[in-house]
Each structure stands twice: as C-alpha cells, then as structure tokens.
C-alpha positions as CSV (number, residue, x, y, z in Angstrom):
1,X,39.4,-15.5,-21.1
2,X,42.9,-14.6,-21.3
3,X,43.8,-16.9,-24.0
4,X,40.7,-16.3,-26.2
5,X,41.9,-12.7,-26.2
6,X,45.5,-13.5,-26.7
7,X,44.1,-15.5,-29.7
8,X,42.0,-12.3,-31.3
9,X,44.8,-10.4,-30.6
10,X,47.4,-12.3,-32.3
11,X,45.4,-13.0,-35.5
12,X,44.2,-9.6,-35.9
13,X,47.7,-8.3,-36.3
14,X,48.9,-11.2,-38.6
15,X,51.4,-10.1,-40.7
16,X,49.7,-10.4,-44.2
17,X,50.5,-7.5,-47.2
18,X,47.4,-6.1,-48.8
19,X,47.9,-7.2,-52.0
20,X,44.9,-5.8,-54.4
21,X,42.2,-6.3,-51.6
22,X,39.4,-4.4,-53.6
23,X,39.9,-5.5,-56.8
24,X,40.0,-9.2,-55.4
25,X,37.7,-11.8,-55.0
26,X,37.7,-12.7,-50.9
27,X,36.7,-16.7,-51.1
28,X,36.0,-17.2,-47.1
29,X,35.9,-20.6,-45.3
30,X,33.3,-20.6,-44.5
31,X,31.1,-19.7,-48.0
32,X,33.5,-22.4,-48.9
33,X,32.5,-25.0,-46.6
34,X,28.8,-24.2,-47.5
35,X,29.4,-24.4,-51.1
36,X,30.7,-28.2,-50.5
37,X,27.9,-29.1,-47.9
38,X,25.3,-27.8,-50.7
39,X,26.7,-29.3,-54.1
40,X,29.5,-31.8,-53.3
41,X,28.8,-35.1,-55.2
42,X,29.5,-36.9,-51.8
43,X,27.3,-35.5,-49.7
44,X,24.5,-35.9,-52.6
45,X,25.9,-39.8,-52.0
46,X,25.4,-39.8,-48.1
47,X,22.1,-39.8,-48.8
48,X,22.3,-43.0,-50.6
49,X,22.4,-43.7,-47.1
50,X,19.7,-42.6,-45.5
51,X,17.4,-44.4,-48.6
52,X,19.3,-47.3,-48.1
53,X,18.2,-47.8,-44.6
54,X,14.7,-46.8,-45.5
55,X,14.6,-49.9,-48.1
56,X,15.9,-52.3,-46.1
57,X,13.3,-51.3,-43.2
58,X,10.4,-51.7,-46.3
59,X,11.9,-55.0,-47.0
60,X,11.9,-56.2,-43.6
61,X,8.3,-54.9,-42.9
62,X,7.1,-56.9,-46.1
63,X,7.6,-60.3,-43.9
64,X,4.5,-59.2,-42.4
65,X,2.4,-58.6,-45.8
66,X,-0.8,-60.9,-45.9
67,X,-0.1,-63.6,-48.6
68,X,-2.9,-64.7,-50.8
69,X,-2.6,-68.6,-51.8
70,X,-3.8,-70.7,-54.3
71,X,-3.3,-73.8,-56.4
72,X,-5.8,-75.8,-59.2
73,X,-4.5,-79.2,-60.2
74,X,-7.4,-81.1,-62.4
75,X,-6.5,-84.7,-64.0
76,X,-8.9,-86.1,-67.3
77,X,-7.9,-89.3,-68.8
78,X,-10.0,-91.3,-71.3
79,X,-13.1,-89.6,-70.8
80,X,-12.9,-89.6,-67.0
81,X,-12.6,-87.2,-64.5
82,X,-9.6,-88.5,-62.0
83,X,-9.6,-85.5,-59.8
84,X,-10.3,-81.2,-59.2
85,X,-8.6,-79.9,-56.5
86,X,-9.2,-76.5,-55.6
87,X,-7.4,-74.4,-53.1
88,X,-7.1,-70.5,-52.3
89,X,-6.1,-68.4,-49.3
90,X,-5.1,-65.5,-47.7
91,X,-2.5,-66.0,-44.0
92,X,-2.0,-62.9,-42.3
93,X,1.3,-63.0,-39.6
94,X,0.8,-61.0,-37.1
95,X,3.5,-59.2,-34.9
96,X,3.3,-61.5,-31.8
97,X,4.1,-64.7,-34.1
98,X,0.6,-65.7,-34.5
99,X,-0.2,-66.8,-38.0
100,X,-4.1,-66.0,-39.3
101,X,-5.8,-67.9,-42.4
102,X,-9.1,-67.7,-43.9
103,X,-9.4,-69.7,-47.2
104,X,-11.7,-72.0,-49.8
105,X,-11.2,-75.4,-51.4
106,X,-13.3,-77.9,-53.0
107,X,-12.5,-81.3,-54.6
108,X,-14.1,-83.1,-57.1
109,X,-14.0,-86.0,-59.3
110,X,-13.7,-90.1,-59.1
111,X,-10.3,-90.6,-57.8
112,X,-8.9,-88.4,-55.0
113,X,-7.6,-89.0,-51.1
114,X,-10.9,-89.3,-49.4
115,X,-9.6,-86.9,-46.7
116,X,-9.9,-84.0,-49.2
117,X,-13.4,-84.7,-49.9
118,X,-15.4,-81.4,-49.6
119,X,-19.3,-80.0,-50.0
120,X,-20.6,-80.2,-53.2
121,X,-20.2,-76.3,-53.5
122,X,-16.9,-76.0,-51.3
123,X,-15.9,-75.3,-48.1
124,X,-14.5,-72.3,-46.1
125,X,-12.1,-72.7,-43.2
126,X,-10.7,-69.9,-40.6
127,X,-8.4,-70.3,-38.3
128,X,-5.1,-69.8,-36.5
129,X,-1.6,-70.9,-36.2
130,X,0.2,-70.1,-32.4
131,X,3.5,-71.0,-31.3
132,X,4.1,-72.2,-27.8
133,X,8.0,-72.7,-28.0
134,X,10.4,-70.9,-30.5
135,X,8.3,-67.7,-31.6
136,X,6.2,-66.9,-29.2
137,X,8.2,-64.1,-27.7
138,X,10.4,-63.4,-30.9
139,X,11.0,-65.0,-34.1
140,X,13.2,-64.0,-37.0
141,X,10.8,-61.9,-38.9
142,X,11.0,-59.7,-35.2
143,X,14.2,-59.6,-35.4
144,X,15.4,-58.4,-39.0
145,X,12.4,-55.8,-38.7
146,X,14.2,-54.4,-35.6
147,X,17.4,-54.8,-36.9
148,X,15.9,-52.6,-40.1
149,X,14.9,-50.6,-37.7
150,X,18.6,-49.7,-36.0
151,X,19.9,-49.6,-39.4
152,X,17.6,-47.4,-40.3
153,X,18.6,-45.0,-37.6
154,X,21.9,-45.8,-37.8
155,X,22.0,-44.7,-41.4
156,X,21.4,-40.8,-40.2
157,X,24.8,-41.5,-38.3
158,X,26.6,-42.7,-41.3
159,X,25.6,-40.0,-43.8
160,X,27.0,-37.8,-40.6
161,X,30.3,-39.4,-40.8
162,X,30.4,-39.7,-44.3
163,X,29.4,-35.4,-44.3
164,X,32.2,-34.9,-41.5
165,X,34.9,-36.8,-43.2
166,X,34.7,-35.0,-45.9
167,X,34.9,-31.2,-44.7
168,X,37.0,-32.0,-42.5
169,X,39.2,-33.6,-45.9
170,X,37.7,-29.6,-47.5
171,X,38.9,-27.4,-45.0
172,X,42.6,-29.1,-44.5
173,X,42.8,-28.2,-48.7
174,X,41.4,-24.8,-47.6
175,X,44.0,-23.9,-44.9
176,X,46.4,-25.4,-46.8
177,X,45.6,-23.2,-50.0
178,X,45.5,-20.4,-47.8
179,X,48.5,-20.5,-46.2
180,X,50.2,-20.8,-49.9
181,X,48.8,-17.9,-50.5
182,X,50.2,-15.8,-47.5
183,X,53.9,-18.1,-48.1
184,X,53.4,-16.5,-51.5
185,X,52.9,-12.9,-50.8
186,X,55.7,-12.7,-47.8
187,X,58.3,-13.8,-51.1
188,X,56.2,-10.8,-53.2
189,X,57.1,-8.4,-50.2
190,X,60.7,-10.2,-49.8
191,X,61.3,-9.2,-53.6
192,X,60.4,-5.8,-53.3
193,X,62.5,-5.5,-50.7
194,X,65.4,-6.8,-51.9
195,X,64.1,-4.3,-55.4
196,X,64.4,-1.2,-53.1
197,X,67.7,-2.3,-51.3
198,X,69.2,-3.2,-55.4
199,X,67.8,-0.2,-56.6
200,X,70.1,1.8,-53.8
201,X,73.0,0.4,-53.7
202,X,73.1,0.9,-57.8
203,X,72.4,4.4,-57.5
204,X,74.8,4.6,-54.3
205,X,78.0,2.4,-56.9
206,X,77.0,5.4,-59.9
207,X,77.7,8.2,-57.3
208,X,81.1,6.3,-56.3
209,X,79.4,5.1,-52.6
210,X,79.4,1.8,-53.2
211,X,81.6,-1.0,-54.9
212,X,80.1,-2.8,-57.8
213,X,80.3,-6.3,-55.8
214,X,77.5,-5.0,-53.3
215,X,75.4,-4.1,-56.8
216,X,76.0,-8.0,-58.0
217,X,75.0,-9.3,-54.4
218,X,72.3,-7.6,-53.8
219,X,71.2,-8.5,-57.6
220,X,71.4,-12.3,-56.1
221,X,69.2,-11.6,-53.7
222,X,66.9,-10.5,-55.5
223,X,66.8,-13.0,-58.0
224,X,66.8,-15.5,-55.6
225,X,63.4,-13.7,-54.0
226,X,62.3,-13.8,-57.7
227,X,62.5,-17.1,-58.1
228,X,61.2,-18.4,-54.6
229,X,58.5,-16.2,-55.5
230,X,57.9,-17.9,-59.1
231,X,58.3,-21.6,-56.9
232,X,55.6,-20.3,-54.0
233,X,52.9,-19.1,-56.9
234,X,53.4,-22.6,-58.4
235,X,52.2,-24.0,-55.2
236,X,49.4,-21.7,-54.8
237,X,48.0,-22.3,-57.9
238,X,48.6,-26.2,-57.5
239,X,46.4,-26.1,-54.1
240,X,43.9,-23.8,-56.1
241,X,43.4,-26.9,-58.6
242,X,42.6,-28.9,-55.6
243,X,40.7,-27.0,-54.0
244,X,38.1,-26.8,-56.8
245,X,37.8,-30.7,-56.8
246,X,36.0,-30.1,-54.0
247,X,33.5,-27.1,-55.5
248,X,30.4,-28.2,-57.0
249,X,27.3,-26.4,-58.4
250,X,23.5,-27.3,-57.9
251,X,23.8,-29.2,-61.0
252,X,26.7,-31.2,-60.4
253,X,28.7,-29.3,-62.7
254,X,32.8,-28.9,-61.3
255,X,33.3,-25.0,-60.5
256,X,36.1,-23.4,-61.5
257,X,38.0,-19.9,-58.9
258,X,38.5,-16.9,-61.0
259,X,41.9,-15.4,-62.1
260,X,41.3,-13.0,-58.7
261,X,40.0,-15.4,-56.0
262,X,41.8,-15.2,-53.0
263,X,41.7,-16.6,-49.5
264,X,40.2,-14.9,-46.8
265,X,43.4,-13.9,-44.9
266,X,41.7,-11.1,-42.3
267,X,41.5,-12.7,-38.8
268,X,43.7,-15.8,-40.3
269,X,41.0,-16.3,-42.7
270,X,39.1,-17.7,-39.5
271,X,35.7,-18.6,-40.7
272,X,35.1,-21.2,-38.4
273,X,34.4,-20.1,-34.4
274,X,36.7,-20.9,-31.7
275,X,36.2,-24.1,-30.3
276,X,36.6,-24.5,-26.0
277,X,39.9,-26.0,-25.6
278,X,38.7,-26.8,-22.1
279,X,35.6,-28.8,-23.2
280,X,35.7,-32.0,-21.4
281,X,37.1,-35.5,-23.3
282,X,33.7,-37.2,-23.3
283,X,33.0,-34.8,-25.6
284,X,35.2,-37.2,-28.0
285,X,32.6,-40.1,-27.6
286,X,30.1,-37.6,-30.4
287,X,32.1,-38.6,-32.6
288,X,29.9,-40.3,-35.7
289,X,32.6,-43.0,-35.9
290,X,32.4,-43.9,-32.5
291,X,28.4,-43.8,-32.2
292,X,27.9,-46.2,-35.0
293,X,28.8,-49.2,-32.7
294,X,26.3,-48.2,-30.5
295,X,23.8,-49.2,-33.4
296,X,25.6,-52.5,-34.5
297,X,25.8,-53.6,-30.5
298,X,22.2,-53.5,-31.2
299,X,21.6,-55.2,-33.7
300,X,23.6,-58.1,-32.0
301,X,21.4,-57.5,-29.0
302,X,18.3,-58.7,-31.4
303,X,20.4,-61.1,-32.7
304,X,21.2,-62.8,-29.8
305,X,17.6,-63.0,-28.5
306,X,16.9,-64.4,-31.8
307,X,19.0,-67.6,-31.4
308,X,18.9,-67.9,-28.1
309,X,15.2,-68.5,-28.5
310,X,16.2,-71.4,-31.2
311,X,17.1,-73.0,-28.4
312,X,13.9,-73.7,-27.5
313,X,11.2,-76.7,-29.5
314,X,9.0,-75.4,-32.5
315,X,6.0,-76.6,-31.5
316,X,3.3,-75.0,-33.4
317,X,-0.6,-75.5,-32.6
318,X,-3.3,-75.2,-35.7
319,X,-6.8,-74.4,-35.1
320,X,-9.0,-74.2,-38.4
321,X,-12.7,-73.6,-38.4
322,X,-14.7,-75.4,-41.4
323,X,-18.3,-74.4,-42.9
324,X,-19.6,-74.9,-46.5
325,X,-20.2,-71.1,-48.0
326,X,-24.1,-71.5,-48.2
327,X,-24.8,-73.2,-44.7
328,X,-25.7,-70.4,-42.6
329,X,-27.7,-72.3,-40.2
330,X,-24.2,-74.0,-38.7
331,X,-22.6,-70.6,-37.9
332,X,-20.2,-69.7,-36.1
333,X,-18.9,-73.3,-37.5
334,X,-20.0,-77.1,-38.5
335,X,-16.4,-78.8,-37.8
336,X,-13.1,-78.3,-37.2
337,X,-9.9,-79.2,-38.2
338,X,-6.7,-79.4,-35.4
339,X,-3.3,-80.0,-35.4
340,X,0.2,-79.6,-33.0
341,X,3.2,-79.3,-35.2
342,X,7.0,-80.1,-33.2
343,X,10.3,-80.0,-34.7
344,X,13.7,-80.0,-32.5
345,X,17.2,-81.0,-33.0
346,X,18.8,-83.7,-31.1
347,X,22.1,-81.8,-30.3
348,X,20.7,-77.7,-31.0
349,X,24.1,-77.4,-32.8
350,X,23.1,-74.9,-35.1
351,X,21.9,-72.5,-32.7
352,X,24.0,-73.0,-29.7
353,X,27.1,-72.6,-32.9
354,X,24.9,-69.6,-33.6
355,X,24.5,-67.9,-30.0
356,X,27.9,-69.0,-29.8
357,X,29.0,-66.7,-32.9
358,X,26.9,-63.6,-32.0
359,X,28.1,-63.6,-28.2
360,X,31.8,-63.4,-29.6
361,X,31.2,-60.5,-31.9
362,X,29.6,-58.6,-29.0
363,X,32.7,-59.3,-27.3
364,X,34.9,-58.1,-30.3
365,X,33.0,-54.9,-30.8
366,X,33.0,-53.9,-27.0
367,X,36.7,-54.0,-26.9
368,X,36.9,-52.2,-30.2
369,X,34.8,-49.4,-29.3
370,X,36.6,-49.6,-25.6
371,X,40.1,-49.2,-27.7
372,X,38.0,-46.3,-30.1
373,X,37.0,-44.6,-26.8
374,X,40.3,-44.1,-25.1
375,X,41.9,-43.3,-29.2
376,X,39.5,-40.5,-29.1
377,X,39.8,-39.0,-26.0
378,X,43.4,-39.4,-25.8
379,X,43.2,-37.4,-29.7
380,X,41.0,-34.6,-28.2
381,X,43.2,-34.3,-25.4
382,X,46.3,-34.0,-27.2
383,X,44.9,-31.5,-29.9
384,X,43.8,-29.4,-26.6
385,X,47.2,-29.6,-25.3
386,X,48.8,-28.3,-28.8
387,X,45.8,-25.7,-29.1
388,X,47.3,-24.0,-25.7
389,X,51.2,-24.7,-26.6
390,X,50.2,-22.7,-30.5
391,X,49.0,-20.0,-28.8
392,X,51.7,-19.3,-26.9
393,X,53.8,-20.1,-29.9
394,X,52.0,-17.4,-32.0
395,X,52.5,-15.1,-29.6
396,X,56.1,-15.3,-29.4
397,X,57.0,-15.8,-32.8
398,X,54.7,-12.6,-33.7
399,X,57.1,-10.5,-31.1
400,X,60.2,-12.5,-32.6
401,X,58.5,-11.0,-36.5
402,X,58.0,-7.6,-35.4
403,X,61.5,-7.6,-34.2
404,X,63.5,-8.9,-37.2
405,X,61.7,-6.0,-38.9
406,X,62.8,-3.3,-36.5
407,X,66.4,-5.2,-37.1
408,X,65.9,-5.0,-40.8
409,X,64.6,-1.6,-40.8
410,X,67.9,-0.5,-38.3
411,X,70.4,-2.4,-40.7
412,X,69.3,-0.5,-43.2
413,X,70.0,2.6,-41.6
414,X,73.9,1.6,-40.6
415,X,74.1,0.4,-44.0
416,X,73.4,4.3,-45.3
417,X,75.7,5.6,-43.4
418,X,78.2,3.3,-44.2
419,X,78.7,0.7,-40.8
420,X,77.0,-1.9,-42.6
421,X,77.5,-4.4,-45.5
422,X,75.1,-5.7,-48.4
423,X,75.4,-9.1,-46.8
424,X,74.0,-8.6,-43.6
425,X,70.8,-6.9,-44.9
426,X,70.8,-9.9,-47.0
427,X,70.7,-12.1,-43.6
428,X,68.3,-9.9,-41.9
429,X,66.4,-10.2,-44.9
430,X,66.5,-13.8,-45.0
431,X,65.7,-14.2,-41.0
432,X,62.6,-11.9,-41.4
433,X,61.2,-14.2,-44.4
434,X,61.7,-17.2,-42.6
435,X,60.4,-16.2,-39.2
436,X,57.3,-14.7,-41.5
437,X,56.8,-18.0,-43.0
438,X,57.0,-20.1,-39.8
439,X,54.2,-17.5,-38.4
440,X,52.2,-18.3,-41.1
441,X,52.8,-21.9,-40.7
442,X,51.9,-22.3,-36.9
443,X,48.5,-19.8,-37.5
444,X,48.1,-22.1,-40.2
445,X,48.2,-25.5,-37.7
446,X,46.2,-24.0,-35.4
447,X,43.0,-23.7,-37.8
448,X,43.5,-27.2,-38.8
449,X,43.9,-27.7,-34.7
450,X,40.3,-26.3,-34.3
451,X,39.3,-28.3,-37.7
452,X,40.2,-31.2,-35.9
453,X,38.5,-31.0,-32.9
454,X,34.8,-30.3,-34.7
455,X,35.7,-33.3,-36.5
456,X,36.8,-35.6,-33.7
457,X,33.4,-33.9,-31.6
458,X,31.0,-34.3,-34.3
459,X,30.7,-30.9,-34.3
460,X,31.7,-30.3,-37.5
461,X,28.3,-30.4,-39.0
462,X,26.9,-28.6,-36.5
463,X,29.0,-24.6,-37.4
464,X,27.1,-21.6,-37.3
465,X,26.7,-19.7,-39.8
C-alpha cells in the first residue's frame, strides 16, 4: 500500500513546466493505444488469422463431403456394338471411418467381361465399407479435421500475440515521444533561466556591479541552453514522425498530430493502470507466445495417434446389396456382392519412420516451451524487481531535484549580494537540468516497466478503459 502511494505521490509532483496547457492538444496513452487497436493496418491483418484458421477447418471438414461418382465408356466399331458401361454413385464417409455407397450401373452390348453383366434395365446396389484394422478408431481424415480444429483455436491466440506485440512496439514509441517532450521543455525552462540570470548580470555590468566577463559567460550559457534546446525539439519532433506510423483512421488512411499535440504529461502521462508488482510468476505462462505450444503439442498429440495406428493392417471389409430398380418383389435385396480388402508393409518403415519423427518433435517442443517457461518467469521476475528498485529511485532523485533548485534559487541570492560568481550559477544550473532529465528518464522506464509486464502477462489486451 505503501509503495502504490509512494508511486501517486511521486508522479503527481513530477517536475513538468506548463507550457500552453489550454491552448494544447493533450494526446493521452491511452486514446492513443485505442486509436492503434481500432485502425492500425496490423491488427486489421491479425484477423487474417482468425479466417485463416476458419478455412483450413472448412477444408478439412470437406474430407467428409458425400462424393457423387460416375463414368460412361461405350465402344461401336463396324456397325457393332462392342460394349455400354454404365456407372454412377454417391459414397458418403462417415465420422467413425465407415464408408456408405448407394449407386446404379448397367452394361450392355456384345463384348464385355461377363462379370459386369447387369438386368436389362440396370441394377442398384447399397452397401458399406468398414475397417477392422487401420481406421477403425482414427484415420487421417480424423486427424487433420482435429488438427483444423486446434488451429482453428489456436488462431484466436495468434491474432492475440500478433495485437500484443504490436502495442507493446506503440506504447514504447509513446513513452519514448513523451519523454522527449518533457527532456525538451526542462532545456525551454533551462534557457529562460539562464535569460533572467543574462538579463541581470547585463543590467548589474551597465550600473558598474559586474565585470563584462560575467556578461560574456553567462551569454554562453545561454546559448548553450539555446541550442540543447534547438537539438531536444529536433528529437521530439523526430519521435512525433514515428509515432504517427502507428496512427491510422477507419479507412486506412495515415493520420497525421497537429502543430499543438502534446503528450499527456499529468500523472507521468500514466494512461495505463498500475500493474501488481507482487502478482505471482505463473502469471508469465499467459503470455500468447508461450500458450501457442500448448496448441501445436496438440496437434502432435493427433498426429501421433494417427501413425501409430498405421502401425496396424488395412484390412477393409465390403458389403454391397444388389436389386434391379423395378423388382420390388425381392426387397430388402436379390443378391449380394462381398469383399475383404488387406494391405500391410513387410517392414512398417514408413510409419514407425513416421511415429518416430512426431515423438521427436514432441520432445523438441516440450523442452522449448520448458526453456520459454523459466525465460518468462525469470523476465517477470526481474521487471518486478526493477519496478520496486524505480520507485525508490524516483523517490530519491525527486528529493535530490527539489534540492538543486533550493541550491539554485540560494546561489542566486549570494550571487546578488556579491559572495558568488557567474560560474557557479552556471554549475548549479547545469546539475539541476541534469538531475531533471534523469527524473524524467527513470519515470520514463518505469512506464515502459509496467508496459512490459502487460505484455509479458497477456494482459496487455485486456486494459480498462
């Protein structure tokens, strides 16, 4: 509780000059982050995707569309008819490998193999074709649709990571262009400092105070504000450019900031909440990343089954039902026609290769997400360590600003009444500016601290607004 208020505390009295607050445009972080969620091009690709998945799931699916079947093959040769062969179908797989058929065919002619002679007016045959080895408990049309299936899911995951990477890429330029912008106005105030002091030690050298070498140095120093101050807009205005790479509008058309956008700069510019630095590692393990193996461990699940059952003989066992289409009266059938179809390799070397293959990947990708795993965790646990050593950091550097100032301010005085010199103003100056700029610098790694951690969590996605 202590630190959280510490933390409110030390941003809320961040040393930041107002510098035309009502007549500027206030871009916060947060609208910002919005803005690239909404229109950014590659979060309209992420869900490239999603469709992606969706297709290959449709493809897979379509190994179970009935198939209609047919062929015609007639031969005439010197006025005689050799053959007519007829033939037409419809099969129909079904989920648990058993293979349906109902079809016609019908031969005719003078020369043709006398085991595809047929009624007069045709004949219909129904029937069924059932593994008893390889397919009966899965085949590979099971097992692509279910690995569809995971990719399909999986696909949500990756337009998360592809989402995530990218404001977590957003709010880095963000921070980044805001802390420019406060580097930029501490050199503003520095130069109107070293204005005022210029201003009176001139006026001090015209009434005889002052020796026209203070007037020339503090003249330096000014100039030398002047132009830190030229350099520091420079670099402002070069993280504005990159910051609008990332801004989009509903049409896909590049936005341009105004002349008088500025960065949110009350609170630190905070426009994300404050993250538990506390929050256990596991936490780590949400990452988008990390949960994608989960789906591709899987798939090789599947897999495996798959050729492990190719293990086993194809032996395949046909039952067809035959009637002529007008007989009626030899319903539910007047013959039959059966068959037992076996294949099996001597050796199984393709599968047993196969099996052999999968089971090594499975043992590639659980020691990769084993090393991911501790990577992430140790990340999460090292960002929560620098969270609490910023804080403390912040603190003291805010004491260490506030007391150059009151040093500044006190020089100032000695150096009216004549016990100080032009050159230690300069250095008190100089000390103030640079403790200013390494305040603005740690605030600014501890918003990329917190930006870190919602990306490592997953949790980017998921901020309030």
């Amino acid at each position: 509780m202590m630190k959280k208020v510490l933390l409110l505390f030390v941003f809320a009295l961040g040393f930041m000059p107002a510098m035309a607050q009502d007549s500027a445009k206030v871009f916060t972080a947060r609208v910002y982050l919005d803005l690239v969620m909404q229109n950014h091009p590659q979060v309209r690709q992420s869900q490239i995707a999603v469709e992606r998945g969706k297709a290959q799931l449709r493809k897979a699916r379509g190994a179970f569309d009935p198939r209609l079947e047919g062929s015609w093959s007639e031969k005439v040769f010197d006025g005689t008819n050799y053959y007519d062969l007829q033939d037409y179908g419809l099969k129909i797989p079904t989920w648990f490998g058993v293979e349906g058929f109902v079809g016609y065919n019908r031969t005719s002619g003078t020369y043709f193999n006398p085991e595809n002679r047929t009624p007069a007016d045709g004949q219909w045959q129904a029937g069924l074709s059932v593994p008893l080895g390889q397919g009966l408990w899965v085949d590979q049309r099971r097992t692509i649709l279910r690995q569809a299936q995971v990719m399909r899911d999986a696909s949500y995951v990756e337009q998360e990571q592809l989402v995530n990477d990218l404001l977590l890429q957003a709010g880095r330029v963000y921070w980044n262009w805001q802390q420019q912008f406060r580097e930029y106005a501490a050199y503003v105030e520095a130069e109107a400092i070293a204005e005022e002091v210029f201003e009176a030690v001139k006026m001090a050298y015209l009434y005889g105070d002052r020796a026209a070498i203070d007037t020339l140095e503090a003249n330096i120093q000014r100039q030398n504000w002047m132009q830190l101050r030229i350099e520091s807009y420079l670099k402002f205005q070069t993280a504005g450019f990159e910051l609008e790479t990332f801004l989009w509008d509903p049409e896909g058309r590049p936005l341009e900031l105004s002349v008088n956008t500025q960065p949110d700069t009350s609170v630190g510019g905070a426009g994300l909440p404050f993250t538990q630095p506390s929050q256990p590692l596991t936490a780590a393990l949400n990452n988008p990343a990390y949960r994608l193996i989960d789906y591709r461990r899987q798939q090789l699940k599947y897999e495996q089954r798959w050729q492990a059952e190719r293990l086993k003989p194809d032996v395949r066992l046909k039952f067809y039902a035959l009637n002529e289409p007008l007989n009626v009266q030899n319903l539910p059938f007047q013959g039959q026609r059966v068959g037992l179809d076996f294949k099996f390799p001597l050796f199984i070397r393709d599968a047993r290769g196969s099996l052999r293959l999968v089971k090594l990947q499975q043992e590639a990708l659980m020691l990769d997400q084993n090393q991911r795993e501790l990577s992430l965790t140790n990340q999460l646990a090292a960002l929560q360590l620098e969270y609490d050593q910023l804080l403390t950091l912040i603190a003291t550097q805010f004491t260490q600003v506030d007391n150059l100032k009151a040093m500044l301010e006190a020089e100032k005085i000695r150096f009216q009444q004549g016990e100080s010199s032009i050159f230690i103003i300069n250095q008190r100056e100089a000390q103030l500016v640079s403790g200013k700029l390494k305040f603005i610098q740690l605030q600014n790694r501890l918003q990329v601290n917190l930006l870190r951690q919602l990306h490592l969590t997953g949790a980017l996605l998921q901020v309030p607004n």
